[in-house]
C-alpha positions in Angstrom: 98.8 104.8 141.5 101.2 104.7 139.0 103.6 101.2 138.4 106.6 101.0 138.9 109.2 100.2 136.8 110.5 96.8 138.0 107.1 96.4 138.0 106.9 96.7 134.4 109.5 95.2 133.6 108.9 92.2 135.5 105.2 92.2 133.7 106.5 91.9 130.3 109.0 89.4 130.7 111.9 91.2 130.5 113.8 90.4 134.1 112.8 87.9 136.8 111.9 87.9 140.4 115.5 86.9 141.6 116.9 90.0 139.4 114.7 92.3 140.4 115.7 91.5 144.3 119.1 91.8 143.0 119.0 94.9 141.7 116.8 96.9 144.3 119.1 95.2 147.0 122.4 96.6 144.3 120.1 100.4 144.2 121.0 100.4 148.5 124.5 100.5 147.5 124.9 102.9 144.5 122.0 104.9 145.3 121.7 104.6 141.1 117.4 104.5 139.4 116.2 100.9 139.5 117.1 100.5 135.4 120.0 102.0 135.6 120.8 99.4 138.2 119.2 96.4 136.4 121.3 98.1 132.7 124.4 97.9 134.8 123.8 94.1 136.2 123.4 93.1 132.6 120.1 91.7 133.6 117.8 93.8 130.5 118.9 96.0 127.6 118.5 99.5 127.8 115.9 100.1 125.4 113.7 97.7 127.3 114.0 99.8 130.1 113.5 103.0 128.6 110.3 101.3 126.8 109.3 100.6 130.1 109.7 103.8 131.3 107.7 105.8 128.5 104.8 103.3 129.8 105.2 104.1 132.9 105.1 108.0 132.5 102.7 107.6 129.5 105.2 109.1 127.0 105.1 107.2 123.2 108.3 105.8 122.9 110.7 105.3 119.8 112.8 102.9 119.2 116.7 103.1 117.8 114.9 102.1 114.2 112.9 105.0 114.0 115.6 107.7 115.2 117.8 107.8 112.4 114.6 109.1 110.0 115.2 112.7 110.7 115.4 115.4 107.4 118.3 117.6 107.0 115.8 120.9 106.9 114.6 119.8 110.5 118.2 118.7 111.6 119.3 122.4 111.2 117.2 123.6 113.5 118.9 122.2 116.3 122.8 122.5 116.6 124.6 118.9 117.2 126.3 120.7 120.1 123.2 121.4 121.8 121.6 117.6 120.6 124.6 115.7 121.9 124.6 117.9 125.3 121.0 117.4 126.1 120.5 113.9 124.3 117.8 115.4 121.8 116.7 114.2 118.5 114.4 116.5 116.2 112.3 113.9 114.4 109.3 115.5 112.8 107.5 119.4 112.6 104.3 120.3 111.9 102.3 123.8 111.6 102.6 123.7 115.4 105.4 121.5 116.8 108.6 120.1 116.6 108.8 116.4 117.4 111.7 115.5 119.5 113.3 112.5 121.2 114.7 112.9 124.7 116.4 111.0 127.1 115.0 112.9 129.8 111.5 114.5 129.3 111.4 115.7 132.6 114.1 118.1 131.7 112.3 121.3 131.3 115.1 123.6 131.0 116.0 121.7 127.5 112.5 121.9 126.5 112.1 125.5 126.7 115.7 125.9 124.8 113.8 123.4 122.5 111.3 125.6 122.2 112.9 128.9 121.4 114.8 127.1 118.9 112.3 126.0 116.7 109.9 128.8 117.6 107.1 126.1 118.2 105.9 123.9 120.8 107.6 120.4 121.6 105.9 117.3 121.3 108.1 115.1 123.3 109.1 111.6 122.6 111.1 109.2 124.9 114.3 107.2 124.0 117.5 105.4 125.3 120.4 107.5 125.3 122.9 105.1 123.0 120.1 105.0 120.7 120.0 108.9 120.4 123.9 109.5 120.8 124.3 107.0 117.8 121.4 108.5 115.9 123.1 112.2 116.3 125.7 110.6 115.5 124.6 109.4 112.2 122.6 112.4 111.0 124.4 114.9 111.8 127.4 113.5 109.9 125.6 114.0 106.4 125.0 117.6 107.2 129.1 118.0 108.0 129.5 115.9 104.6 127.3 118.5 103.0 128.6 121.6 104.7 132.6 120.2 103.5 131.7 119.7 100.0 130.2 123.5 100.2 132.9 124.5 101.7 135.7 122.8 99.4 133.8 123.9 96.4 133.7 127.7 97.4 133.0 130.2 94.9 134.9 128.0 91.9 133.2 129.0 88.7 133.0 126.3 86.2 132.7 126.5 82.6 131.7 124.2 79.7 134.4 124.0 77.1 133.4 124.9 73.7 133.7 123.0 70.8 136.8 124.8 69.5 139.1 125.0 72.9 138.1 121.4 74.6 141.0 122.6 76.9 139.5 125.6 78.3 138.2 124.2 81.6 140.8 121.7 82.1 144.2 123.5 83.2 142.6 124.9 86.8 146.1 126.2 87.6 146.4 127.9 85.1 144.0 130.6 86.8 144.5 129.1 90.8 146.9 127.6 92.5 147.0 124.2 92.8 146.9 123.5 96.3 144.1 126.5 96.6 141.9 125.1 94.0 138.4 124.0 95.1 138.0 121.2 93.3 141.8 119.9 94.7 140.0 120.1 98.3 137.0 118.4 96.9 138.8 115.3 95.3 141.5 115.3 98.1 138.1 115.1 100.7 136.4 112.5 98.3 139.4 110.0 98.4 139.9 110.7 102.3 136.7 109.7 103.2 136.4 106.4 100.8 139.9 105.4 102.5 138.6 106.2 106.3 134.9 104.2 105.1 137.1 101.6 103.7 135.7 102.1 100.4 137.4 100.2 98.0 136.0 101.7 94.8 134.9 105.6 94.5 132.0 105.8 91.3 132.1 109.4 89.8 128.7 109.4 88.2 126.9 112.1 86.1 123.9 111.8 85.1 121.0 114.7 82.9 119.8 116.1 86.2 122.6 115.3 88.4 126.4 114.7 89.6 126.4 111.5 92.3 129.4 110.1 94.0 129.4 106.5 95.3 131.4 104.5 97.6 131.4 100.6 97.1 132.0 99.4 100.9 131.7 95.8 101.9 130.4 95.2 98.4 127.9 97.3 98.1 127.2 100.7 96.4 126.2 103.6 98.5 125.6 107.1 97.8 128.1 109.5 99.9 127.6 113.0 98.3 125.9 114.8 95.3 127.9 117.5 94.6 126.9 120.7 92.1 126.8 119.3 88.7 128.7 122.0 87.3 131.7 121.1 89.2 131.8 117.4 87.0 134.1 118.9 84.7 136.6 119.8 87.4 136.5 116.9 89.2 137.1 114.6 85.8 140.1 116.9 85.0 141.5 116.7 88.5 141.4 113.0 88.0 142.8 112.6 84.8 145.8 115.0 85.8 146.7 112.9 89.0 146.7 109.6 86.8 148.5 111.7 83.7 145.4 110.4 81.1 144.8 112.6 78.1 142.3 115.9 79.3 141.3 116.7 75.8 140.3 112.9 75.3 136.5 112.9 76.2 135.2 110.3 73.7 137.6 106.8 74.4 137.5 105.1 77.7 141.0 105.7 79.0 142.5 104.0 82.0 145.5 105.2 84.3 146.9 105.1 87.9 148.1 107.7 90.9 149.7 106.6 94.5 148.5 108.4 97.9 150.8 108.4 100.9 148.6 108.6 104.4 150.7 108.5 107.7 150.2 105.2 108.0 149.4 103.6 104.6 150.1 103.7 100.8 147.3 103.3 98.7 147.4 102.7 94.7 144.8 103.9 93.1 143.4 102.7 89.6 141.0 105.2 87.3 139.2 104.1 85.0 137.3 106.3 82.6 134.5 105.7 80.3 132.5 108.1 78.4 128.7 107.9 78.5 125.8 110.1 76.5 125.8 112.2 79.6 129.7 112.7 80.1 132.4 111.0 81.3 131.8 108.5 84.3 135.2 107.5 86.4 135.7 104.6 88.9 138.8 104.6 91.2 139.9 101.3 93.0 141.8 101.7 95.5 144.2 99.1 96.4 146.1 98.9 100.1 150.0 98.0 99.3 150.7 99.1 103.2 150.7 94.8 103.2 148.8 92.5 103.2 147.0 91.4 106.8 144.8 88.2 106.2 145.5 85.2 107.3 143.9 81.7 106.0 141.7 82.1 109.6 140.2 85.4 109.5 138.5 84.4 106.1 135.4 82.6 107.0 136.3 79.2 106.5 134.7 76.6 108.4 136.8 74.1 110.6 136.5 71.1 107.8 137.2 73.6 104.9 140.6 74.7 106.3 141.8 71.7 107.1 141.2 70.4 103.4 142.2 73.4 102.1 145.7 73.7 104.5 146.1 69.8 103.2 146.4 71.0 99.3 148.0 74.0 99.2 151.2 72.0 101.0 151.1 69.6 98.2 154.4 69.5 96.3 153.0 69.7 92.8 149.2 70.5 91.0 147.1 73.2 90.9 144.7 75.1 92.8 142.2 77.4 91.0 139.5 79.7 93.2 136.8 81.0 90.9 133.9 83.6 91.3 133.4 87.0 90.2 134.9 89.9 90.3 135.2 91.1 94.1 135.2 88.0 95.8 138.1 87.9 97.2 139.8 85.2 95.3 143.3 87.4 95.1 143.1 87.7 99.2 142.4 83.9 99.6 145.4 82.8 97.3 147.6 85.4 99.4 146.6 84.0 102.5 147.4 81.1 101.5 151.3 81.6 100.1 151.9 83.9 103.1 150.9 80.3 105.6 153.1 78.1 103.3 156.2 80.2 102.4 159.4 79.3 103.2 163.2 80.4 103.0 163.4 77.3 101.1 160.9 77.8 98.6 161.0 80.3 95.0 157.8 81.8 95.5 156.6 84.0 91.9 153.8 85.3 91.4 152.5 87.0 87.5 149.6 89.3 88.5 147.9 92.6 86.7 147.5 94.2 89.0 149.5 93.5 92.2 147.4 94.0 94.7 149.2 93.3 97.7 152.6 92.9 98.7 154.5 89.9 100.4 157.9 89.9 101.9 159.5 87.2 100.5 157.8 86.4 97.6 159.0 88.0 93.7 156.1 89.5 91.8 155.6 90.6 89.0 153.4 92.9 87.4 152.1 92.9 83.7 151.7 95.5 81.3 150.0 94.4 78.2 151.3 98.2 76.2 154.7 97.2 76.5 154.0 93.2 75.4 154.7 92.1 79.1 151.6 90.0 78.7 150.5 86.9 81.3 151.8 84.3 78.6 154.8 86.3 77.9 155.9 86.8 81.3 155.1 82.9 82.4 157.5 81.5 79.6 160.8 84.1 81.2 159.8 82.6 84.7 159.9 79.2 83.9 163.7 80.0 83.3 163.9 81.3 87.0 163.9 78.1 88.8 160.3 78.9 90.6 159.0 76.4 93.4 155.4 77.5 93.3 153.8 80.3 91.2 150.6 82.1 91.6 148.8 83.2 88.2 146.7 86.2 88.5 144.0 84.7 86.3 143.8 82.0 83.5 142.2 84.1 80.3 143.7 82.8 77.4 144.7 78.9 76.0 148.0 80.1 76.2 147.9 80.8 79.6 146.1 77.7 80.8 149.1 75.4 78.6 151.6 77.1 80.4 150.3 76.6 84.2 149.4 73.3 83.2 152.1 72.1 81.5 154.0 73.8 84.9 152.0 72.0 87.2 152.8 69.0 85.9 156.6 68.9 86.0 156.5 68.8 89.8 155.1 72.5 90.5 152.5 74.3 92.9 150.2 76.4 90.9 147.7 78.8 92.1 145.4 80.7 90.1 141.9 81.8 89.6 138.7 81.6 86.5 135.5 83.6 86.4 133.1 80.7 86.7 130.3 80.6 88.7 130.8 77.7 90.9 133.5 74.8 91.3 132.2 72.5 88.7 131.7 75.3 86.0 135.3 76.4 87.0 136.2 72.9 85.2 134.4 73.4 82.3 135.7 76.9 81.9 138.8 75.3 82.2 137.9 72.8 79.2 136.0 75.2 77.4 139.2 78.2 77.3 141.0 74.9 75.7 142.8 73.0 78.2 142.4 68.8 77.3 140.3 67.1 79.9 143.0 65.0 79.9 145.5 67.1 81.3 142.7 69.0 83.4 142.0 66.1 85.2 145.3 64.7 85.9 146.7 68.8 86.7 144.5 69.7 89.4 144.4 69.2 92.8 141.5 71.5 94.7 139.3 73.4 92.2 137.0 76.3 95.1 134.6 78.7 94.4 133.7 81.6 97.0 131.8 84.5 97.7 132.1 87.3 100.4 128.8 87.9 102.4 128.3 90.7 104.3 128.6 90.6 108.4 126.0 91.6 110.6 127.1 94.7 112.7 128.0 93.6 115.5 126.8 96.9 117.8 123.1 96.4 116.5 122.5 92.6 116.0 119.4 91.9 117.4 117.3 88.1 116.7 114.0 88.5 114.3 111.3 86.0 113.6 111.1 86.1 109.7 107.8 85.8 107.9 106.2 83.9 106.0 107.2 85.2 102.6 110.5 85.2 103.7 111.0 81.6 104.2 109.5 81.2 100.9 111.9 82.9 99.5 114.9 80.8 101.0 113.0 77.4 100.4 112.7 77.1 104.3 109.6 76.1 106.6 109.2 76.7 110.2 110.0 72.9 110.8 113.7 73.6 109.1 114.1 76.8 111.9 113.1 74.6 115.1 115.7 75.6 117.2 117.4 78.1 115.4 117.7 81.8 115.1 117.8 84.8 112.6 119.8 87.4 112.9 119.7 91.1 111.3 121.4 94.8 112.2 119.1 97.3 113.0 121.5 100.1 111.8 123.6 102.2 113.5 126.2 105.0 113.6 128.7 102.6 113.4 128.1 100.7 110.6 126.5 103.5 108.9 122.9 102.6 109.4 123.3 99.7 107.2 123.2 96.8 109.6 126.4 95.4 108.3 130.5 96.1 108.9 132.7 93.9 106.8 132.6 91.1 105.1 133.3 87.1 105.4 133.6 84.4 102.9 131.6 81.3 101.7 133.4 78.5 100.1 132.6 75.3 97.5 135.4 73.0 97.9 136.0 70.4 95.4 138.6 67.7 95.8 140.0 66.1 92.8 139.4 62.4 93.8 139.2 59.9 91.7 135.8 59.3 90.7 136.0 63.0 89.7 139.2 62.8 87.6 137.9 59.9 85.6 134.6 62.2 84.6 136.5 65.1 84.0 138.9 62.4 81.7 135.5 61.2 80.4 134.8 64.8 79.5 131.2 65.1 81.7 129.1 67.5 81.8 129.3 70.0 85.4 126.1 68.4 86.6 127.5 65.0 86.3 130.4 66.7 88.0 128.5 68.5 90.7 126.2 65.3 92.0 129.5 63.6 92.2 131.1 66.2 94.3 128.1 66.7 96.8 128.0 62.5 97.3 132.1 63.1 97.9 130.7 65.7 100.8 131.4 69.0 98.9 129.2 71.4 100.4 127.2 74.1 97.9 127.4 78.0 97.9 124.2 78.1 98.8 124.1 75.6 101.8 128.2 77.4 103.2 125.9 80.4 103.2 123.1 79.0 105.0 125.2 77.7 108.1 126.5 81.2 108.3 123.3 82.8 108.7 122.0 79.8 111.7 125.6 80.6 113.0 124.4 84.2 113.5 127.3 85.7 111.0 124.8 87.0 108.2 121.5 87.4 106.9 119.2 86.0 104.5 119.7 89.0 102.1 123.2 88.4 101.5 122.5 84.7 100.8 119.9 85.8 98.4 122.7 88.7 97.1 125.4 86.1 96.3 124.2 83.0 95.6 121.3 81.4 93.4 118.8 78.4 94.0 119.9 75.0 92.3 116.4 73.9 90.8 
């Protein structure tokens, strides 16, 4: 006789006696199957109960991991109208078969479409619905990617230039309109989808064997489309037309800039060309001005770090430098914090290259090195402008750094960030670029370094037991995780199969207090600096990173991504 499925369910673990009786009393009511009852009650996750239920009809089972594995070539044998219809996934085909994942196996109806489709016999596999819905989801959206780059290509012919008329492929008008041309659709489509992604850099590589376009969400590089490498050419010369670069100039790096209105936003976008031995590669950033929607709490700080953090930036007079690389949200952090602490009574400036976002209420100014409106420059015409507090883009140069210190220390707030590594090496930078440790110590008020980690998707964060090579990796024994839990996204269609969506910060605060003024006066060296910043309670990248994986927020990967082991 076969078991049933509370049965089952009860057997492995998954619900107890009193929710069982609560749920078959529930099934009198709605007349709804026993796990559909028991989903509903909260009491077990779907895919527990659709595990149970391949056991119980003796069907293998596959799990939401293994859905999303399907090939294009096997995709196209079933239409997405028919798979999202009939809940069906076409995993695998042999000689013989097509492998498929159903919701409902029982269905014979869909089989024998199945069946007719393929023109083979179906091997059946059983699976939760959301798990296929997002799956379809998921893999059928590279096919559409596919089918609209085919599509926005068309029958465009592209040609090589020769030697003697570099110009011959560039000037696509000249031979179709501009709004019919191909390659217009094909950019146009490029940039659309980086902005709905929330790309914020599109990478337009080509390489000896092929063309590959990448998007650079949440901080990472992924691979979107690879379109025919013959239409390179175009592409490059559609991009150097919207940014008005040179088209004949293949062999300097050449940078420029173009604006896209949406309904709803305005996004600048900055190009960047460089020529490599296999042609010209291009990166566009693409910058939101529709304003700027962070505030100091939506960053990632922890209680303890805001509150220092909120204590310095309302100081009268210092400064506040945030280091770390390019990408780590340094601008957004400094923004967040002059949009918490402006006033009607304040002259807010700010000297940036380039301005990335846009603040009611606060003058900014934009340099432009070509035209000798350079950092320096422009800092010596606002000092004439009666300013309250001023925000420095970044310190580069000794000129710079004399200027905001010198500024800071005739009673005025300055902000600005240093590629360093991590708070103490910002202070060396700082010394080492040529500013006396004399006035560095006496200048500054909070010196922070930070990072942005990526978030675990919320819609498929499930707990893991890591392994032994794992904790090896992160310095951690089974001792240090008594009593806590990993965390890590399966991948799904909404976070694009990655396991993340979005990002968060980690922080290294370091107060200027006295003990550390009077080594910075002494002119120590950053480890000397950095022991006497942990005894003050500064916490490390590292360890920030660490309490947001216990806290569930990340995962080990992005610690091991963003920070580095102090040996």
């Amino acid at each position: 006789m076969r078991e049933k499925l509370g049965e089952i369910l009860l057997r492995k673990g998954h619900i107890n006696s009193q929710q069982l009786n609560e749920g078959l009393a529930r099934q009198k009511d709605t007349r709804k199957r026993i796990g559909e009852t028991l989903i509903a009650l909260g009491h077990v996750a779907e895919e527990k109960v659709y595990a149970a239920l391949a056991e119980q009809w003796q069907i293998a089972f596959v799990s939401a991991d293994n859905l999303v594995q399907g090939e294009k070539e096997i995709l196209q044998m079933v239409p997405e109208v028919f798979a999202r219809q009939n809940l069906v996934v076409p995993l695998q085909l042999t000689e013989t078969s097509l492998v498929a994942a159903m919701a409902d196996p029982d269905d014979i109806v869909v089989v024998d479409q199945l069946q007719r489709l393929a023109g083979r016999e179906i091997d059946v596999r059983l699976s939760a619905p959301t798990a296929i819905l997002a799956a379809i989801e998921n893999l059928y959206a590279k096919i559409r990617k596919s089918e609209e780059v085919g599509e926005a290509l068309g029958d465009l012919q592209f040609f090589a230039p020769s030697d003697e008329d570099e110009e011959g492929l560039v000037d696509m008008t000249r031979t179709v309109g501009i709004e019919d041309a191909p390659v217009v659709k094909l950019v146009n489509l490029m940039i659309g989808d980086a902005i709905k992604e929330r790309a914020t850099d599109i990478h337009i590589e080509i390489f000896d064997d092929a063309m590959v376009i990448r998007f650079r969400i949440d901080g990472v590089l992924a691979e979107v489309m690879r379109p025919p490498k013959a239409s390179h050419p175009g592409i490059i010369s559609r991009v150097k037309i919207l940014s008005k670069l040179n088209i004949a100039e293949k062999r300097l790096p050449q940078d420029g800039r173009f604006t896209i209105r949406t309904s709803d936003k305005e996004i600048d976008v900055r190009v960047s060309v460089l020529p490599t031995i296999a042609g010209e590669k291009i990166v566009l950033r693409l910058l939101d001005k529709s304003g700027f929607a962070y505030s100091l709490t939506t960053l990632g700080f922890d209680e303890d770090q805001l509150m220092v953090f909120r204590r310095w930036i309302r100081q009268p007079y210092g400064m506040i430098i945030i280091s770390g690389p390019t990408g780590a949200g340094k601008s957004t952090t400094l923004f967040a914090a002059l949009q918490e602490i402006r006033s009607e009574e304040d002259n807010i400036t700010t000297v940036e290259d380039p301005c990335e976002y846009h603040i009611p209420g606060v003058n900014q100014v934009q340099t432009k090195a070509s035209i000798g409106l350079t950092f320096a420059h422009t800092l010596r015409s606002i000092l004439r402008q009666d300013p309250d507090k001023l925000l420095i883009g970044e310190i580069r140069d000794e000129e710079t750094a004399d200027i905001a210190v010198k500024f800071s220390l005739t009673g005025h707030l300055v902000f600005s960030t240093v590629h360093a590594n991590d708070a103490p090496a910002t202070i060396t930078r700082l010394l080492d670029i040529g500013v006396p440790p004399f006035l560095a110590g006496s200048c500054m008020n909070l010196v922070m370094a930070q990072r942005l980690v990526r978030k675990i998707c919320d819609h498929c964060k499930t707990e893991y037991d890591p392994d032994d090579s794992e904790l090896a990796v992160l310095s951690l024994t089974r001792e240090n995780l008594k009593g806590r839990k990993l965390y890590r996204g399966r991948g799904c269609a909404h976070c694009r199969n990655t396991g993340y969506h979005g990002r968060t910060g980690i922080f290294e605060l370091l107060e200027m207090k006295q003990n550390i003024r009077r080594l910075v006066f002494d002119n120590a060296n950053q480890e000397d600096i950095r022991a006497a910043a942990i005894a003050n309670g500064m916490i490390p990248l590292r360890d920030a990173a660490f309490k947001k994986i216990f806290k569930g927020v990340t995962t080990a990967h992005e610690l091991l991504r963003v920070t580095v082991q102090e040996y």
